[in-house]
N, C-alpha and C positions, 0 to 999 in steps of 0.2 A: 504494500500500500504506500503510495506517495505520500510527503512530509507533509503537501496542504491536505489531500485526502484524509489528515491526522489531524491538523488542526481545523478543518468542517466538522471532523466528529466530534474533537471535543469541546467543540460549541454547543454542537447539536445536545450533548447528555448536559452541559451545562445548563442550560436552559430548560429541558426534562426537570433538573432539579428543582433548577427556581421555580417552575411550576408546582413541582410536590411540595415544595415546601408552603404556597403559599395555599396549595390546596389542606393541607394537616392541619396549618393551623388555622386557616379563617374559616374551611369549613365540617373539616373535623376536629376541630378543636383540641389537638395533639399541642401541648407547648412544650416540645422537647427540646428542641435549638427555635434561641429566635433570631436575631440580626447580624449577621455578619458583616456588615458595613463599618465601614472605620472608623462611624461614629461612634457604633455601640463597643470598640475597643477603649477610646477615649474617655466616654462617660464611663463603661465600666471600673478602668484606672482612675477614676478622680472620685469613686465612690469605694473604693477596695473589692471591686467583685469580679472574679475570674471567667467573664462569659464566653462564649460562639463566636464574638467576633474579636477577644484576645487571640485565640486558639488558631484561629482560620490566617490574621497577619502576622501571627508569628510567622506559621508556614511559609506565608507569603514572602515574607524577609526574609527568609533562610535561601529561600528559594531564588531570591534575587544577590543577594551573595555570594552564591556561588554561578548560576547562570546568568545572571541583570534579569531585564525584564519581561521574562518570560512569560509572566502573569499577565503580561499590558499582552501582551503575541497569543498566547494560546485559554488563556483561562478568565478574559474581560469578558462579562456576561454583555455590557453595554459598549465595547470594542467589538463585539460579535455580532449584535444589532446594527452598528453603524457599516459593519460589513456586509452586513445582509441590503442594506440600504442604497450602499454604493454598486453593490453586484445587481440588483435589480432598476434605481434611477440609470447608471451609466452605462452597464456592460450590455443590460436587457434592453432599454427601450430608449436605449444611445442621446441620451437626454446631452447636449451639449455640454460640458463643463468648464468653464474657463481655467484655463492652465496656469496663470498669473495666481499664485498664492502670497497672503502674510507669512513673509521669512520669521521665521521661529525665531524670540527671543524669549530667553530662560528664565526672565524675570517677574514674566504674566504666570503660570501654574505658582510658582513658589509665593505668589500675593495671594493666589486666591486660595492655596491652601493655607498658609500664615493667619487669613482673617477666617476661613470658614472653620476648622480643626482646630490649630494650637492657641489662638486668643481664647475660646471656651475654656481649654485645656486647663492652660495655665493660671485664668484667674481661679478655676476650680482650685486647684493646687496652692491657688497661695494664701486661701481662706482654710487650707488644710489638708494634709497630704494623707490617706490611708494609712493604718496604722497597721492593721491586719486585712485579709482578704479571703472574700467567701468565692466558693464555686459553683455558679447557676448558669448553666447553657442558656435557659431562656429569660435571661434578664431584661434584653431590651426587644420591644414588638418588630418583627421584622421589616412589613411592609406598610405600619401604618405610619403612625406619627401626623403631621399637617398634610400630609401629600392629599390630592381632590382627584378624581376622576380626569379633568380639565388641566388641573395642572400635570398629569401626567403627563395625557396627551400634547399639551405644548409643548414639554420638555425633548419628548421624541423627535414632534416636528420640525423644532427650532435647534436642535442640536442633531439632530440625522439631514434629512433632506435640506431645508436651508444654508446650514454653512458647507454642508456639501457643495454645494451649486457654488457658494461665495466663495471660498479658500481654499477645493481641491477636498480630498481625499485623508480621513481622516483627522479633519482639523480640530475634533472634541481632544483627541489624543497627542496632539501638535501643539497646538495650542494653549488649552484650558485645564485639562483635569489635574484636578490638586494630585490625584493618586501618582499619577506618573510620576507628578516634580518629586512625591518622594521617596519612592522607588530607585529615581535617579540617583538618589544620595548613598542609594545602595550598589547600582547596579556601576557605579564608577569603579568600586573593587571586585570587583565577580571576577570570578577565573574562567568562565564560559564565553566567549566571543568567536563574532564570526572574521575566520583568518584567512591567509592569504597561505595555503597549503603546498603547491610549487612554483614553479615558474612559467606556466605555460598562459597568462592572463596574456589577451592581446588588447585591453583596454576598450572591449567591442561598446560600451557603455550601459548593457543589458540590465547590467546589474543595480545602475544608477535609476534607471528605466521603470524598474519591477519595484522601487521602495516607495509605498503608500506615505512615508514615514517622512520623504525628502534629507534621505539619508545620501550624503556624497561618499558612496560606498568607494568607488574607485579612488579619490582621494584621499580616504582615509586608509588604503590598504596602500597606495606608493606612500604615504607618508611616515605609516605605523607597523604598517604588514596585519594590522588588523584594524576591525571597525569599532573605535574606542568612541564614537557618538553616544552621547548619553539616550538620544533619540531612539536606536536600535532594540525594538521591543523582539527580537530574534526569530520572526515569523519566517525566516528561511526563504523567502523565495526568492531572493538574490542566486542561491546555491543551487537554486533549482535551475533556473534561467542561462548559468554559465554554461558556457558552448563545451570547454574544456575541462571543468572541473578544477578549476584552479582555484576557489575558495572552498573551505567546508568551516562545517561549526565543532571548533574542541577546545580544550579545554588547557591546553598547553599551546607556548609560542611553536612556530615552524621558522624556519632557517630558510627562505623563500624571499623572493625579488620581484618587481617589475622589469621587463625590457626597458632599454634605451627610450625604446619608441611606442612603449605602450607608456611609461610616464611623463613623457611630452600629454599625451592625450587627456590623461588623468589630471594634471596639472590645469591644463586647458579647461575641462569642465569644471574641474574645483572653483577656477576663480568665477566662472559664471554663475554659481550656484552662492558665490560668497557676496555677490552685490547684496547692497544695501542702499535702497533712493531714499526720499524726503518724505516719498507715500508712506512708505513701510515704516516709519519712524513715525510719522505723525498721527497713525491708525496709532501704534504701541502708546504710545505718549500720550494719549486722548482716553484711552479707552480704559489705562493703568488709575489713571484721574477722575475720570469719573466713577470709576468701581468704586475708588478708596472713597470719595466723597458721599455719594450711596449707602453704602456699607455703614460709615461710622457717624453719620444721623437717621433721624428718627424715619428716612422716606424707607430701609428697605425694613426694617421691625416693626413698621405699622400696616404696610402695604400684607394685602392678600396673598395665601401660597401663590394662587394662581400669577399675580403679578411679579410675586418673586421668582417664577421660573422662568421668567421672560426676562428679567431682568439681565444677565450676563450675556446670553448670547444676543437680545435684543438692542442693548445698547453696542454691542463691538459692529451688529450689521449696520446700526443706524450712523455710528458714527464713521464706517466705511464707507456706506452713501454719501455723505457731507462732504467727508475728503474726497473721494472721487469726484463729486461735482462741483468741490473747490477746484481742484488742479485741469477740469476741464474749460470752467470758466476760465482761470491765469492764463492754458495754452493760447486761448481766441483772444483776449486780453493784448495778450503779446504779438499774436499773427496781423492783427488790426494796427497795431501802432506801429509794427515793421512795415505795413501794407504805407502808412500815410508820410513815413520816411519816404 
């Protein structure tokens, strides 16, 4: 069975589960394990109790120390939706997608997990740290809490199809989720990465080609001999794609090179990939600003679930429109006043 044949299954039982799960307890009223979300890790540590969702990120951590982010690649229940979503708007009914993505900068997920996770965390903590700790699987409600029918459904279509269309392919996971940024903190030492295994890379760029992730795979492998992008959630299909077999995924370095001439090439799309314009700064710089502004008055803890789940991706599209049709306005702006020279 093929590596993605491996990672569509286990999606497919992943989401089996989340089904059973939600089926045991809202309607058989099973409460054995409830929340595994990384919230209920948090509040369970800032109340001393050992839940389902300590248990589940431990694994997760472990598991990203030694391979990186394998959890973001094969075991994201809602990385697995947004792939369901891009295989059917793009692949299936060839919906156009604008290839022009927001170049990743690291400092959008690590803000939004800073305010939404460790500010709770920490004032908990500093009114009082747990002194001892109990162990209760089902200490926090899995799938309820404030979430609405409506706010679901927003959250799907404003973080699947939407910034699909607006930012490429997997922008929830580029972009936004806290989970990754801190995952990333683990996955910088893992000993599992994808390497550059002989010599036979002819720089054909496939493997730059196949990364949903906007991973500069070939530059990262003439530069390191492996792909140390924090971004690299190790969905493998870079490896799949090589004509020759000259990358694989292990777990030790290889003694392996590029050609003369296939790092001419590498080199070459690196620096295309490394632009940085004025658009891309000023989406980041806008959108970092008004989150934080949001966040820490009273508009987003008064406001409706419903309006809080619009809120993050709502505002990055809206303030992408504005810029967008600021810099359209400036071009004509400047075409018109060359024209009267």
């Amino acid at each position: 069975m093929g590596v993605q044949r491996l990672r569509t299954l286990s999606r497919v039982l992943l989401m089996l589960l989340v089904t059973v799960h939600m089926v045991t307890w809202y309607t058989l009223g099973i409460h054995t394990v409830g929340s595994i979300g990384i919230e209920a890790l948090f509040s369970g540590l800032s109340r001393g109790v050992i839940n389902a969702g300590f248990i589940f990120w431990m694994l997760v951590f472990a598991s990203a120390l030694l391979l990186g982010r394998v959890f973001c690649g094969w075991f994201c229940w809602f990385g697995g939706y947004l792939e369901l979503v891009e295989w059917g708007v793009g692949d299936k009914l060839k919906v156009k997608i604008p290839r022009r993505v927001l170049l990743y900068l690291g400092m959008i997920p690590f803000v939004a997990l800073a305010i939404k996770v460790y500010s709770t965390l920490l004032v908990n903590w500093l009114q009082g740290f747990p002194v001892t700790f109990t162990f209760r699987l089902a200490d926090v409600e899995p799938w309820g809490g404030q979430q609405t029918g409506v706010s679901i459904l927003i959250t799907l279509i404003m973080f699947g199809p939407a910034l699909l269309f607006v930012f490429g392919r997997r922008a929830w996971c580029r972009h936004l989720c806290p989970i990754g940024a801190l995952l990333k903190v683990f996955s910088g030492v893992s000993a599992g990465k994808v390497r550059l295994v002989n010599d036979k890379c002819i720089a054909c760029g496939k493997c730059n080609s196949s990364c949903d992730m906007e991973v500069d795979v070939m530059g990262e492998l003439e530069t390191h001999g492996e792909v140390s992008s924090l971004n690299c959630i190790r969905c493998l299909k870079c490896i799949d794609v090589c004509p020759n077999g000259a990358i694989a995924f292990s777990l030790s370095h290889r003694e392996a090179s590029l050609s003369a001439d296939a790092a001419v090439r590498a080199r070459r799309s690196s620096l295309k990939r490394r632009q940085l314009s004025a658009f891309d700064v000023a989406i980041t710089v806008l959108w970092v600003g008004v989150t934080l502004a949001v966040t820490f008055t009273a508009v987003r803890q008064n406001a409706p679930q419903e309006v809080k789940a619009f809120m993050s991706p709502g505002l990055l599209l809206a303030i992408y429109g504005l810029v967008w049709v600021a810099q359209k306005v400036w071009i004509r702006l400047r075409m018109r006043k060359q024209e009267i020279r």
